[in-house]
C-alpha positions as CSV (number, residue, x, y, z in Angstrom):
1,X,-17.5,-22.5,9.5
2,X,-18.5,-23.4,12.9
3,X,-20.9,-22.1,14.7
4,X,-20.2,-19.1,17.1
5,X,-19.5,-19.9,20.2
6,X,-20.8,-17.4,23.0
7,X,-18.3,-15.6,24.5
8,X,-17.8,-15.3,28.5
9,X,-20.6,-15.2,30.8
10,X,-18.5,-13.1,32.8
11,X,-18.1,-10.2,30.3
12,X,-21.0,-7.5,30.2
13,X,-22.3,-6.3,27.1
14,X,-19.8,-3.3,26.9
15,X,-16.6,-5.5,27.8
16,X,-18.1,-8.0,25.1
17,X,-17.9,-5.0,22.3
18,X,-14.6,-3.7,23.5
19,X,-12.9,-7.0,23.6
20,X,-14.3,-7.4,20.2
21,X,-12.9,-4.4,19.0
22,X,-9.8,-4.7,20.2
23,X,-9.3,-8.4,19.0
24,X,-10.2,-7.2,15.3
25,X,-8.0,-4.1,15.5
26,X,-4.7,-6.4,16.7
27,X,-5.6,-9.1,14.1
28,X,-5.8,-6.7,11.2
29,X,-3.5,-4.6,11.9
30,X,-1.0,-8.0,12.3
31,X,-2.0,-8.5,8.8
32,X,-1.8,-4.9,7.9
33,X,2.2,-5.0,8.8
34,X,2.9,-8.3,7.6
35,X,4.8,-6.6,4.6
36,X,7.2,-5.9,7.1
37,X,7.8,-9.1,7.5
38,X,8.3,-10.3,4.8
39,X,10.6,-7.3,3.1
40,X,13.4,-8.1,6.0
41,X,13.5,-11.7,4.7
42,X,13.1,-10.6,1.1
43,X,16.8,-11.8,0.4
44,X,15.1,-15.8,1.0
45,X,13.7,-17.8,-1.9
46,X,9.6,-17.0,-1.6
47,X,9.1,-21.0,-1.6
48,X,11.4,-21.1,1.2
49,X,9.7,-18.8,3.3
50,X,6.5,-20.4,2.3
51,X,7.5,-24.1,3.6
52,X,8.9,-22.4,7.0
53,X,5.6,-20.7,7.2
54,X,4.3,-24.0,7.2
55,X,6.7,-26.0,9.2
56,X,6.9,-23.7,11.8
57,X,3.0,-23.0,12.5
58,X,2.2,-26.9,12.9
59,X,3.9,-26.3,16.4
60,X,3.3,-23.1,17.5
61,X,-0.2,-23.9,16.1
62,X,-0.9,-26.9,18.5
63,X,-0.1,-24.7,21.5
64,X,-2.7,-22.8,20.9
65,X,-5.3,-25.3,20.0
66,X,-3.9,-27.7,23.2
67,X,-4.8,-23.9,25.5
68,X,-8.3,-23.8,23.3
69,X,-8.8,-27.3,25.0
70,X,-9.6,-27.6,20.2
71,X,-8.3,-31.3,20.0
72,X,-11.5,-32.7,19.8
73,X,-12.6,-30.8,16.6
74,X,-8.9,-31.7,15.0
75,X,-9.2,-35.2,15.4
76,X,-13.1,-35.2,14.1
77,X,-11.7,-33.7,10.8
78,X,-8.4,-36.0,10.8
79,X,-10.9,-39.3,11.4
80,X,-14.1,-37.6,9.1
81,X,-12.7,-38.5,5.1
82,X,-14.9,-36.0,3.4
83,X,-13.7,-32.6,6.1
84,X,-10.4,-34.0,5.5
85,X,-10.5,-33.7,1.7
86,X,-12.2,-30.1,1.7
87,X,-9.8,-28.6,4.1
88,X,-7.1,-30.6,2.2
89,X,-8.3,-28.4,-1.0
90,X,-8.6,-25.2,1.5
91,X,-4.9,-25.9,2.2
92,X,-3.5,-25.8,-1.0
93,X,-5.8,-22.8,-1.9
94,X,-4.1,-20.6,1.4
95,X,-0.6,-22.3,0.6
96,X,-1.0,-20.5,-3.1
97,X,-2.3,-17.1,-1.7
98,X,0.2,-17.4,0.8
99,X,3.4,-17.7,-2.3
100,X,1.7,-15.1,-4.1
101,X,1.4,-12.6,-1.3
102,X,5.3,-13.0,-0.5
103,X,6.0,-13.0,-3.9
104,X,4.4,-10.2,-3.8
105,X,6.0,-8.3,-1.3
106,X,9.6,-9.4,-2.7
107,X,9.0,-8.2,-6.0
108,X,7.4,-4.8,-4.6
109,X,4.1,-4.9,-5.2
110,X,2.2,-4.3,-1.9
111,X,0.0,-1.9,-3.9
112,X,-1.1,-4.8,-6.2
113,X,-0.9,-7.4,-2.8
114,X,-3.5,-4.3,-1.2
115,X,-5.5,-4.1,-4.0
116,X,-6.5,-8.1,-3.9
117,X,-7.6,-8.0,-0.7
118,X,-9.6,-4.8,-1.0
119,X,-11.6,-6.5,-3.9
120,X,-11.8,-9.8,-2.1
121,X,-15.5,-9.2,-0.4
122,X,-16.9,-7.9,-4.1
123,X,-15.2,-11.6,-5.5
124,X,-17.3,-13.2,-2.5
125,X,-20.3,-11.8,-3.8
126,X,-19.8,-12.3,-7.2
127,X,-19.2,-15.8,-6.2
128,X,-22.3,-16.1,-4.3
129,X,-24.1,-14.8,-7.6
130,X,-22.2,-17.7,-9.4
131,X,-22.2,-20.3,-7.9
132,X,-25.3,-20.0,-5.3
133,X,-27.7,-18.0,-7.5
134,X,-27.8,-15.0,-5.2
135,X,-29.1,-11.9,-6.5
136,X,-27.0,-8.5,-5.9
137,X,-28.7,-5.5,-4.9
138,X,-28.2,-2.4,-6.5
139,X,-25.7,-0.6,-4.5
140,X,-23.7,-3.8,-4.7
141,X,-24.0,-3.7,-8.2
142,X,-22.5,-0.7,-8.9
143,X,-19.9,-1.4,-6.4
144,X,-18.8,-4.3,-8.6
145,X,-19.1,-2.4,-11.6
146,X,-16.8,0.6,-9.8
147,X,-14.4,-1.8,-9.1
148,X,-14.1,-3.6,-11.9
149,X,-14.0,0.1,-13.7
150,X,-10.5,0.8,-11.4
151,X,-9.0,-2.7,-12.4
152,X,-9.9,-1.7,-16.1
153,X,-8.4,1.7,-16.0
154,X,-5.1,0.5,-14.0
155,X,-4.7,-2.4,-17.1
156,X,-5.2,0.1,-20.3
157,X,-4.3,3.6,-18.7
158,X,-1.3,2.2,-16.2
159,X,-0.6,-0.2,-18.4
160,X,-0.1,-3.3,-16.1
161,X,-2.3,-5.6,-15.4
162,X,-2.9,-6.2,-11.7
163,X,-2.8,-10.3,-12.1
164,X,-1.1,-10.3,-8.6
165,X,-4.3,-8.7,-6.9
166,X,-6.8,-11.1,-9.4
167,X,-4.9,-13.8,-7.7
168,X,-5.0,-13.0,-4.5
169,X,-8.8,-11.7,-4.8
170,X,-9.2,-15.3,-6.4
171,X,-7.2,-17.6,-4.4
172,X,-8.6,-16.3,-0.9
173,X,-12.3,-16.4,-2.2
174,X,-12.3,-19.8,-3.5
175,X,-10.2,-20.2,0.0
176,X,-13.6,-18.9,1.9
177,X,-16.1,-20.7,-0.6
178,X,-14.0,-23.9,0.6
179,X,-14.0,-23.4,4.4
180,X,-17.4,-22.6,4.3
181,X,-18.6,-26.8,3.4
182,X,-16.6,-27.7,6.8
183,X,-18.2,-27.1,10.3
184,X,-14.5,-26.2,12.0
185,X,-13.2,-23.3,14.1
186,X,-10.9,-21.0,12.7
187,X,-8.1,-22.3,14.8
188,X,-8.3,-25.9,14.2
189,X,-9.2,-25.5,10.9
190,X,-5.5,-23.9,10.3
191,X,-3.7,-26.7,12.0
192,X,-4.8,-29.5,10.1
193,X,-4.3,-27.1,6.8
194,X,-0.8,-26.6,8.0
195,X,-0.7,-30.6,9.0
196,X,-1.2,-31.5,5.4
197,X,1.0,-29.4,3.9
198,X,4.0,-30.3,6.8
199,X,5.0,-33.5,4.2
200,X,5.3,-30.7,1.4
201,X,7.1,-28.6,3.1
202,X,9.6,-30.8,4.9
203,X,10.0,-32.7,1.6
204,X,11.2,-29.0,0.2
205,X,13.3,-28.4,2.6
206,X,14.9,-31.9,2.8
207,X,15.7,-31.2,-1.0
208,X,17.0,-28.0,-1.1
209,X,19.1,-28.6,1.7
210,X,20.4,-31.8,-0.4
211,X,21.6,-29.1,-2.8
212,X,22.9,-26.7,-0.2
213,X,20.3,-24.1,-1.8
214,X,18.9,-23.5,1.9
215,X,18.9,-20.2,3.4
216,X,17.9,-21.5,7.1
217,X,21.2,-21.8,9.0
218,X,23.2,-21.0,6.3
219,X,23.4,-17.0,6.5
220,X,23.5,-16.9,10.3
221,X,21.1,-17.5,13.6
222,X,19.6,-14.0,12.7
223,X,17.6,-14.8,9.7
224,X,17.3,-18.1,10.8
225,X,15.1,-16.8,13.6
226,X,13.3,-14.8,11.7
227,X,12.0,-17.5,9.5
228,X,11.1,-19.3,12.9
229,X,9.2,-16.5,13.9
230,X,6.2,-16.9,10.5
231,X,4.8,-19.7,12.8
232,X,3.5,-17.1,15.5
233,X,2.9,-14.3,12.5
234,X,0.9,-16.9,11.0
235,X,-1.4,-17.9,13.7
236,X,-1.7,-15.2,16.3
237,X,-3.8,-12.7,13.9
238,X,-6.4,-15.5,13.6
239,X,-6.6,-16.3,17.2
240,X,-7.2,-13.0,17.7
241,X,-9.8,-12.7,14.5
242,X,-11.4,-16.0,16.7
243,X,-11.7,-13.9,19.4
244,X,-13.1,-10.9,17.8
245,X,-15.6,-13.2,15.2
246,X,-17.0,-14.4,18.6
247,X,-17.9,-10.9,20.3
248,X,-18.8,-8.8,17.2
249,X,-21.4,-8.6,14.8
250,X,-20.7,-9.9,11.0
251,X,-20.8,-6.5,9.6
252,X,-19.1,-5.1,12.2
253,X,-15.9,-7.9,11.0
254,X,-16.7,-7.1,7.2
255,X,-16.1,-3.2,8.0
256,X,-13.1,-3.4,10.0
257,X,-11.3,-6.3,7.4
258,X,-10.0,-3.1,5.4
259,X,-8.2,-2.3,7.6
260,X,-5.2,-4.9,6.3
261,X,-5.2,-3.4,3.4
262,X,-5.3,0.1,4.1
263,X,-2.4,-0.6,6.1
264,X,-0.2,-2.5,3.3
265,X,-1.4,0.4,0.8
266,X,0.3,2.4,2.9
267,X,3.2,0.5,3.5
268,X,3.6,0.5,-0.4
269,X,4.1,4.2,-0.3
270,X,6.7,3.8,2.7
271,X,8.6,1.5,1.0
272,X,9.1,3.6,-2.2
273,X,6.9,1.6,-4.5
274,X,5.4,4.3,-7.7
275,X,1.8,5.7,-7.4
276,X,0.9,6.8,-10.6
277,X,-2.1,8.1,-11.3
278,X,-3.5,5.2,-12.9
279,X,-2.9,3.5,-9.1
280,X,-5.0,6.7,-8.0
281,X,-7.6,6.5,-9.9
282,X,-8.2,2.4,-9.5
283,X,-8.1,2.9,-5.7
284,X,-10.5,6.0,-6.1
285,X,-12.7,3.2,-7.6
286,X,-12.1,0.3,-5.5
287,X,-12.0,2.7,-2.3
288,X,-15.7,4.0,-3.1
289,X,-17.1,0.7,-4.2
290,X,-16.0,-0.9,-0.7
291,X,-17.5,2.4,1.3
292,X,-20.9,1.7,-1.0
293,X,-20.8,-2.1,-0.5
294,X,-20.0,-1.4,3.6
295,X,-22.9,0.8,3.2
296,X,-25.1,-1.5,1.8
297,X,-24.5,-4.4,4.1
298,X,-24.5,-1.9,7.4
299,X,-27.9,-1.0,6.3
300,X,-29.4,-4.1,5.4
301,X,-28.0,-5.3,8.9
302,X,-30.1,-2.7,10.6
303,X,-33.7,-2.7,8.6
304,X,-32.9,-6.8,9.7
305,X,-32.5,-6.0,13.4
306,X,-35.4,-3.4,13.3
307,X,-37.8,-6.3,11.8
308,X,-36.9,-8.7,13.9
């Protein structure tokens, strides 16, 4: 990822935090309702919501970066072969959590959608482990070990195995691992993701309109709007996760990203989905190994400011 760029001079300390705040709060909580979303176009094909995600954020996506004044950084990753080919491999990581994640929501199973993206910072570290050779400290430990405890109880005693959430938990961590080897912004790193998937997904399109199989237009403006409208609920949470990554601390971010899924957990219940007690018990599990691995980070963040 790029590096952070400071925020405004003009903004004092206190401004700098609320700002921050309130930037995370409205990007997560985007994400949080995005369930809503996609249950009022559940009647559309998930693969055709997915391409009209895509299509429709290349556009709505270039207003924002042409405000950002973020052309320069787009065209250094179009014209730089190797950027191109890792955030060509980020794209088709996000296009696949995206699919999943409707899919997800169509076949009603925000609890398992929730559940992924509760997990997702204990898959980062295990990757870190993995792949980097980092070393888990204890607390972490036996938040991994909780989790994977609730993910083992929810397979044998609920008798479903939560692939959805594996996934997801999967799919958005190799997505992170990925984005990590290119120096972009946030923003511009999502256009040019969408850019290479816009032949994809106007290819789809162009074919399933060939077989009149095409919701869009079909059923009416009203839906046809709506699919319009996953460009802007694509990209406006991360502009506003840009803004908050730039005024708040890391751990401050890591705490306030379960917030999404608290918020589609809850959803679940709204919608009518079953909680059995197997669901309680693996979100007992996963909900105390994210407080301990919070925890853990919060305090390692603050022995680190207090040596420095």
């Amino acid at each position: 990822m790029s590096a952070r760029i400071s925020p405004s001079p003009a903004e004092t300390p206190e401004q700098q935090a609320r700002n921050g705040i309130l930037s995370a709060f409205l990007a997560y909580g985007l994400w949080g309702v995005l369930p809503v979303y996609f249950v009022y176009v559940r009647h559309v094909p998930s693969i055709e919501v997915l391409a009209h995600r895509v299509v429709w954020a290349v556009p709505f996506g270039a207003l924002i970066v042409a405000a950002r004044r973020q052309w320069p950084e787009v065209r250094r990753a179009l014209s730089h072969s190797t950027m191109l080919l890792y955030l060509g491999l980020s794209a088709l990581c996000i296009a696949g959590n995206w699919f999943g994640y409707i899919t997800a929501v169509q076949r009603e199973q925000i609890f398992q959608a929730s559940l992924g993206y509760y997990i997702n910072p204990l898959l980062f570290a295990l990757a870190g482990v993995i792949l980097l050779g980092e070393r888990l400290r204890r607390l972490q430990v036996g938040a991994v070990l909780l989790a994977a405890t609730g993910v083992l109880i929810l397979t044998f005693s609920g008798g479903q195995f939560p692939y959805i959430a594996i996934f997801l938990g999967i799919s958005f961590t190799i997505y992170g691992i990925i984005r990590k080897k290119v120096v972009i912004g946030g923003m511009p790193g999502l256009f040019v993701e969408t850019l290479v998937l816009l032949p994809l997904a106007l290819g789809w399109l162009a074919w399933a309109g060939t077989r009149h199989d095409m919701v869009f237009w079909t059923e009416g403006p009203a839906i046809s709007w709506l699919l319009t409208l996953s460009g802007p609920i694509t990209v406006v949470p991360l502009l506003f996760f840009a803004l908050a990554a730039r005024r708040l601390a890391l751990t401050t971010i890591g705490m306030m990203q379960f917030i999404a899924p608290t918020l589609q957990f809850l959803f679940a219940i709204y919608y009518g989905e079953a909680l059995t007690p197997a669901h309680l018990v693996c979100f007992a599990c996963i909900w105390t190994a994210v407080g301990l691995f919070s925890w853990d980070a919060w305090r390692e963040s603050r022995l680190a400011r207090v040596a420095a």
